[in-house]
N, C-alpha and C positions, 0 to 999 in steps of 0.2 A: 366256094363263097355263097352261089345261090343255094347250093343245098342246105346250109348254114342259116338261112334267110330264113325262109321256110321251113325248117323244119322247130321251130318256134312256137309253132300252129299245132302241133301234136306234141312235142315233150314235156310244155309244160302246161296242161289242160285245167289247172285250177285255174292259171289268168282270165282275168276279166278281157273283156277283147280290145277294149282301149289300151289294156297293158299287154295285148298279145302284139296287136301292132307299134307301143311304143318300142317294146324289146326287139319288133323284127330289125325295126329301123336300127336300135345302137348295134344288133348284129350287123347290118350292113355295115354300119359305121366303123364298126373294129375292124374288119376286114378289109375295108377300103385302105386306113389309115394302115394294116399292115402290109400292103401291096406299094402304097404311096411314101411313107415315111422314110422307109431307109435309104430307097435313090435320093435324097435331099440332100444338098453340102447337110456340114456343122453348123456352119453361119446362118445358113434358111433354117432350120429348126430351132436355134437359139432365138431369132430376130420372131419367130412365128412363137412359140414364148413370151418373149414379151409384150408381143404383139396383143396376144389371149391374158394378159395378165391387164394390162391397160382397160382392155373393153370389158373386162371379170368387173376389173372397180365400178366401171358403170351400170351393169345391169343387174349386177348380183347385189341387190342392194339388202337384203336378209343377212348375206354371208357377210357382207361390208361391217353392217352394222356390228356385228356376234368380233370381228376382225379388231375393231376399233374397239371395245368394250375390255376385250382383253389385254390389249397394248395399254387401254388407262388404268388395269387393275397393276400389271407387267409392270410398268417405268413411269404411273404420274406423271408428273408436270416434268421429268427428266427431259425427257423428248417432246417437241414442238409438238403442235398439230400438224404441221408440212411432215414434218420425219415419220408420226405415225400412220398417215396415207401414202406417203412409197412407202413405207415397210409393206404395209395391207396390200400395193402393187405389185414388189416383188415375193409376196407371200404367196399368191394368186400365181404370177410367173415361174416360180419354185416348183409347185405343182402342176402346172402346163404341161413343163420339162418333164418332170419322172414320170407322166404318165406318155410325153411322145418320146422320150427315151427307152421305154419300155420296146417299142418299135425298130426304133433307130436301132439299136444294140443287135436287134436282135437278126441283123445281116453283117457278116465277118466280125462275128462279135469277138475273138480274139485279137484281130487288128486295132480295132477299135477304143479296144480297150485298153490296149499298150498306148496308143495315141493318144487319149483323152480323157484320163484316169491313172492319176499322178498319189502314189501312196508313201503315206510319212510316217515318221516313229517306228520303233524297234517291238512295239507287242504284237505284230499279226504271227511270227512266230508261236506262240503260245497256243494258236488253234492246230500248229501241226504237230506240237508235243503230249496233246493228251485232252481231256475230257475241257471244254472250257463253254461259261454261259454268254455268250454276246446279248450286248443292249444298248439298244437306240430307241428313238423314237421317227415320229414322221416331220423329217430331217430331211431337207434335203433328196439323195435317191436313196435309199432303204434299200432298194432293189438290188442297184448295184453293192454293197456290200456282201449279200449273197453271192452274189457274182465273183466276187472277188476272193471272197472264203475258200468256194471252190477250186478257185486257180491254185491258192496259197495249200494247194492240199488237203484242204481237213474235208471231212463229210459233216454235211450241214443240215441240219433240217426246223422248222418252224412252223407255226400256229396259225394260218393265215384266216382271217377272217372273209369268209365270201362278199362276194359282190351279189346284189339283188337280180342279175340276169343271170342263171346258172348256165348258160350256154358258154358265156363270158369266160366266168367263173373258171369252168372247164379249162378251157383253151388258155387263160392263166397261168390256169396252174401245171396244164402239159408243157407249156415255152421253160418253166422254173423247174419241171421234172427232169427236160433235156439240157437245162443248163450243170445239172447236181444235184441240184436241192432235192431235200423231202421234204416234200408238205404233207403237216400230220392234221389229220378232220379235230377239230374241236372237243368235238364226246370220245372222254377217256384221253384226254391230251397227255394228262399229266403221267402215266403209266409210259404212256410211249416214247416222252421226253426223259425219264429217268432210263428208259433202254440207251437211249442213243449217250446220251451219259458215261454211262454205265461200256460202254463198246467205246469209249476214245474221241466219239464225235464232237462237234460243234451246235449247240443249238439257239437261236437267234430268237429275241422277246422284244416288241416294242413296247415299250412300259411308259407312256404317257394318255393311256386310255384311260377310261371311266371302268376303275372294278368296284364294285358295292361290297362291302364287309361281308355279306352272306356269299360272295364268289371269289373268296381268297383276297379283298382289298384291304387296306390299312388306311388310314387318314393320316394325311403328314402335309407340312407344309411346302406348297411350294408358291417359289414368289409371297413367300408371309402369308397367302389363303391355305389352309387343307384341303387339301383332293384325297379321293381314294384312289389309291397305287397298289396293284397285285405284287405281293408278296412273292409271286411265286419263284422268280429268280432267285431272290433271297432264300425261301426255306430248300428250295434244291442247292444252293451253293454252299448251306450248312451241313444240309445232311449228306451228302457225297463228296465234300473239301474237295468242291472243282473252283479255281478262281473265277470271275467278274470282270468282263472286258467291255467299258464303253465305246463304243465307233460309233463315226459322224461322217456321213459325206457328202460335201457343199460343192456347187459348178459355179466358177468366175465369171467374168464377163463374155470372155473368148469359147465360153463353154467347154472350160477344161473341169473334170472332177479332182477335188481333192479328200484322199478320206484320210482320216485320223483314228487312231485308239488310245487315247490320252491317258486314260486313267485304267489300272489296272488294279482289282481287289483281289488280292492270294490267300491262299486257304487260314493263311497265319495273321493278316489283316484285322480278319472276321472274326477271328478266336475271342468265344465268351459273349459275343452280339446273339441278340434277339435278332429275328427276319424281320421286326419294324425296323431296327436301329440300321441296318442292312440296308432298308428300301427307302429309310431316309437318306442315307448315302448316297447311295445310285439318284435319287431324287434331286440331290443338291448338285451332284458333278451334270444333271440334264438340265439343271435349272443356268449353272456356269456355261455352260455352251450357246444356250437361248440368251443370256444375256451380252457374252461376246460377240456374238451371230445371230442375231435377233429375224433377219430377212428370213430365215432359208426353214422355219418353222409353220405348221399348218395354224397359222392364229383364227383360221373361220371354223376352229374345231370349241363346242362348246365346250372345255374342262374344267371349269368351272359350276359345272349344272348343278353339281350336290354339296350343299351345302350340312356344315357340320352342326349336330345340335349344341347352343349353348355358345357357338361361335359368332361373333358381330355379323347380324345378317346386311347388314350393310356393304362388309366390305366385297362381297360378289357380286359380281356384276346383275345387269336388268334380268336376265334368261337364266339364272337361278333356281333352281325348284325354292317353292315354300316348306 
């Protein structure tokens, strides 16, 4: 752990030294938290969740704001002002969780996971029959669906976006290497994702990020605004006739998971679709999930930033580009 700490200080020598010391510090912090977290009951890391989800609402008053902006874009005058502040509480609590879940899991993580991770519907079969593209978003635990992949047998692998401390980063992505997973670097993604394709695997996309039309995105509506959504599930599920599996997975009160794969797109679906008409799809079945399960969604995430030319600049919210 101290060698961890410190060695901070020579790996990565462009930081500036307020960012050499901020880094050493969340190093200690992940370490600590992996030392500390997994002797906890269930009930202490649920109730410690909520706890960081409560005090989130008060001092994160940036992410509050960006949280609440998007819930008036989301459901108007549907939902109260009381409703759309616990939402933004357990939006906050949501992500507490998957990130000390991350932890938690990750001692007897087989037990564990029989325990407190409860799987529904009849498509998780479908990733041990052949080539299949899963898609979710940042739902709930993401992580755990990985997780889960692996158990169900298929070889999984995914796109993961680094974290700003590559020490972190690392150690990430080694806990996900010895769970199953691969994780494929960014540059030159898309070559190595039609291998694993192409060989029978599984490969997992969160498709509710910000892609710009010049990095594979499409503009489509979601919640009646347009975002750009990466195509890229779509134009690999056309050209290789792998079907489209949505998963989602949400934790109760009790801190039970539940994941789901609701909706399933098969190669004969798709037949004759463009990769917009595709990623409108996929876009509408992530928008029906957020709108039946509104809590368990990242709302302090700006997806709304890019606005469409010629589209009512109005209806996006304040944090909008012009």
């Amino acid at each position: 752990m101290f060698r961890a700490f410190f060695s901070i200080m020579t790996d990565v020598p462009a930081m500036s030294m307020r960012r050499r010391f901020r880094a050493r510090f969340e190093v200690l912090a992940f370490h600590l938290a992996g030392r500390l977290i997994p002797v906890l009951s269930r009930r202490s890391v649920v109730a410690l969740a909520r706890f960081s989800g409560r005090l989130a609402w008060l001092v994160a008053r940036r992410e509050r704001r960006v949280a609440l902006a998007n819930l008036e874009l989301a459901f108007g005058t549907t939902l109260s002002p009381d409703a759309k502040r616990d939402l933004v509480r357990k939006s906050f609590s949501t992500f507490v969780l998957t990130g000390l879940d991350y932890f938690w899991f990750s001692r007897d993580r087989e037990k564990r996971m029989a325990d407190w991770v409860v799987v529904h519907d009849d498509n998780w079969p479908w990733m041990r029959q052949g080539a299949t593209i899963a898609v979710t978003a940042h739902f709930g635990n993401w992580e755990i669906l990985g997780w889960l992949t692996v158990q169900h047998g298929s070889k999984i692998a995914s796109v993961a976006k680094p974290v700003k401390n590559p020490l972190i980063d690392a150690e990430i992505n080694r806990m996900r290497t010895l769970s199953g997973q691969r994780i494929i670097p960014r540059e030159g993604a898309l070559r190595s994702l039609v291998r694993v394709l192409r060989e029978g695997g599984t490969i997992a996309l969160l498709l509710d990020q910000d892609t710009l039309p010049a990095e594979g995105g499409v503009f489509v509506p979601f919640f009646e605004v347009p975002v750009p959504v990466s195509t890229a599930a779509a134009g690999l599920a056309l050209k290789l006739k792998v079907p489209i599996l949505m998963a989602f997975c949400s934790c109760n009160e009790e801190g039970v998971y539940h994941c789901h794969t609701r909706e399933l797109l098969l190669p004969e679906d798709m037949e004759g679709m463009t990769p917009e008409a595709v990623t409108v799809r996929i876009t509408q079945y992530l928008e029906k999930q957020l709108r039946d399960d509104p809590g368990h969604w990242l709302w302090t995430y700006k997806r709304w930033k890019r606005r469409l030319p010629g589209f009512d600049p109005a209806r996006y919210p304040y944090y909008a580009d012009c």
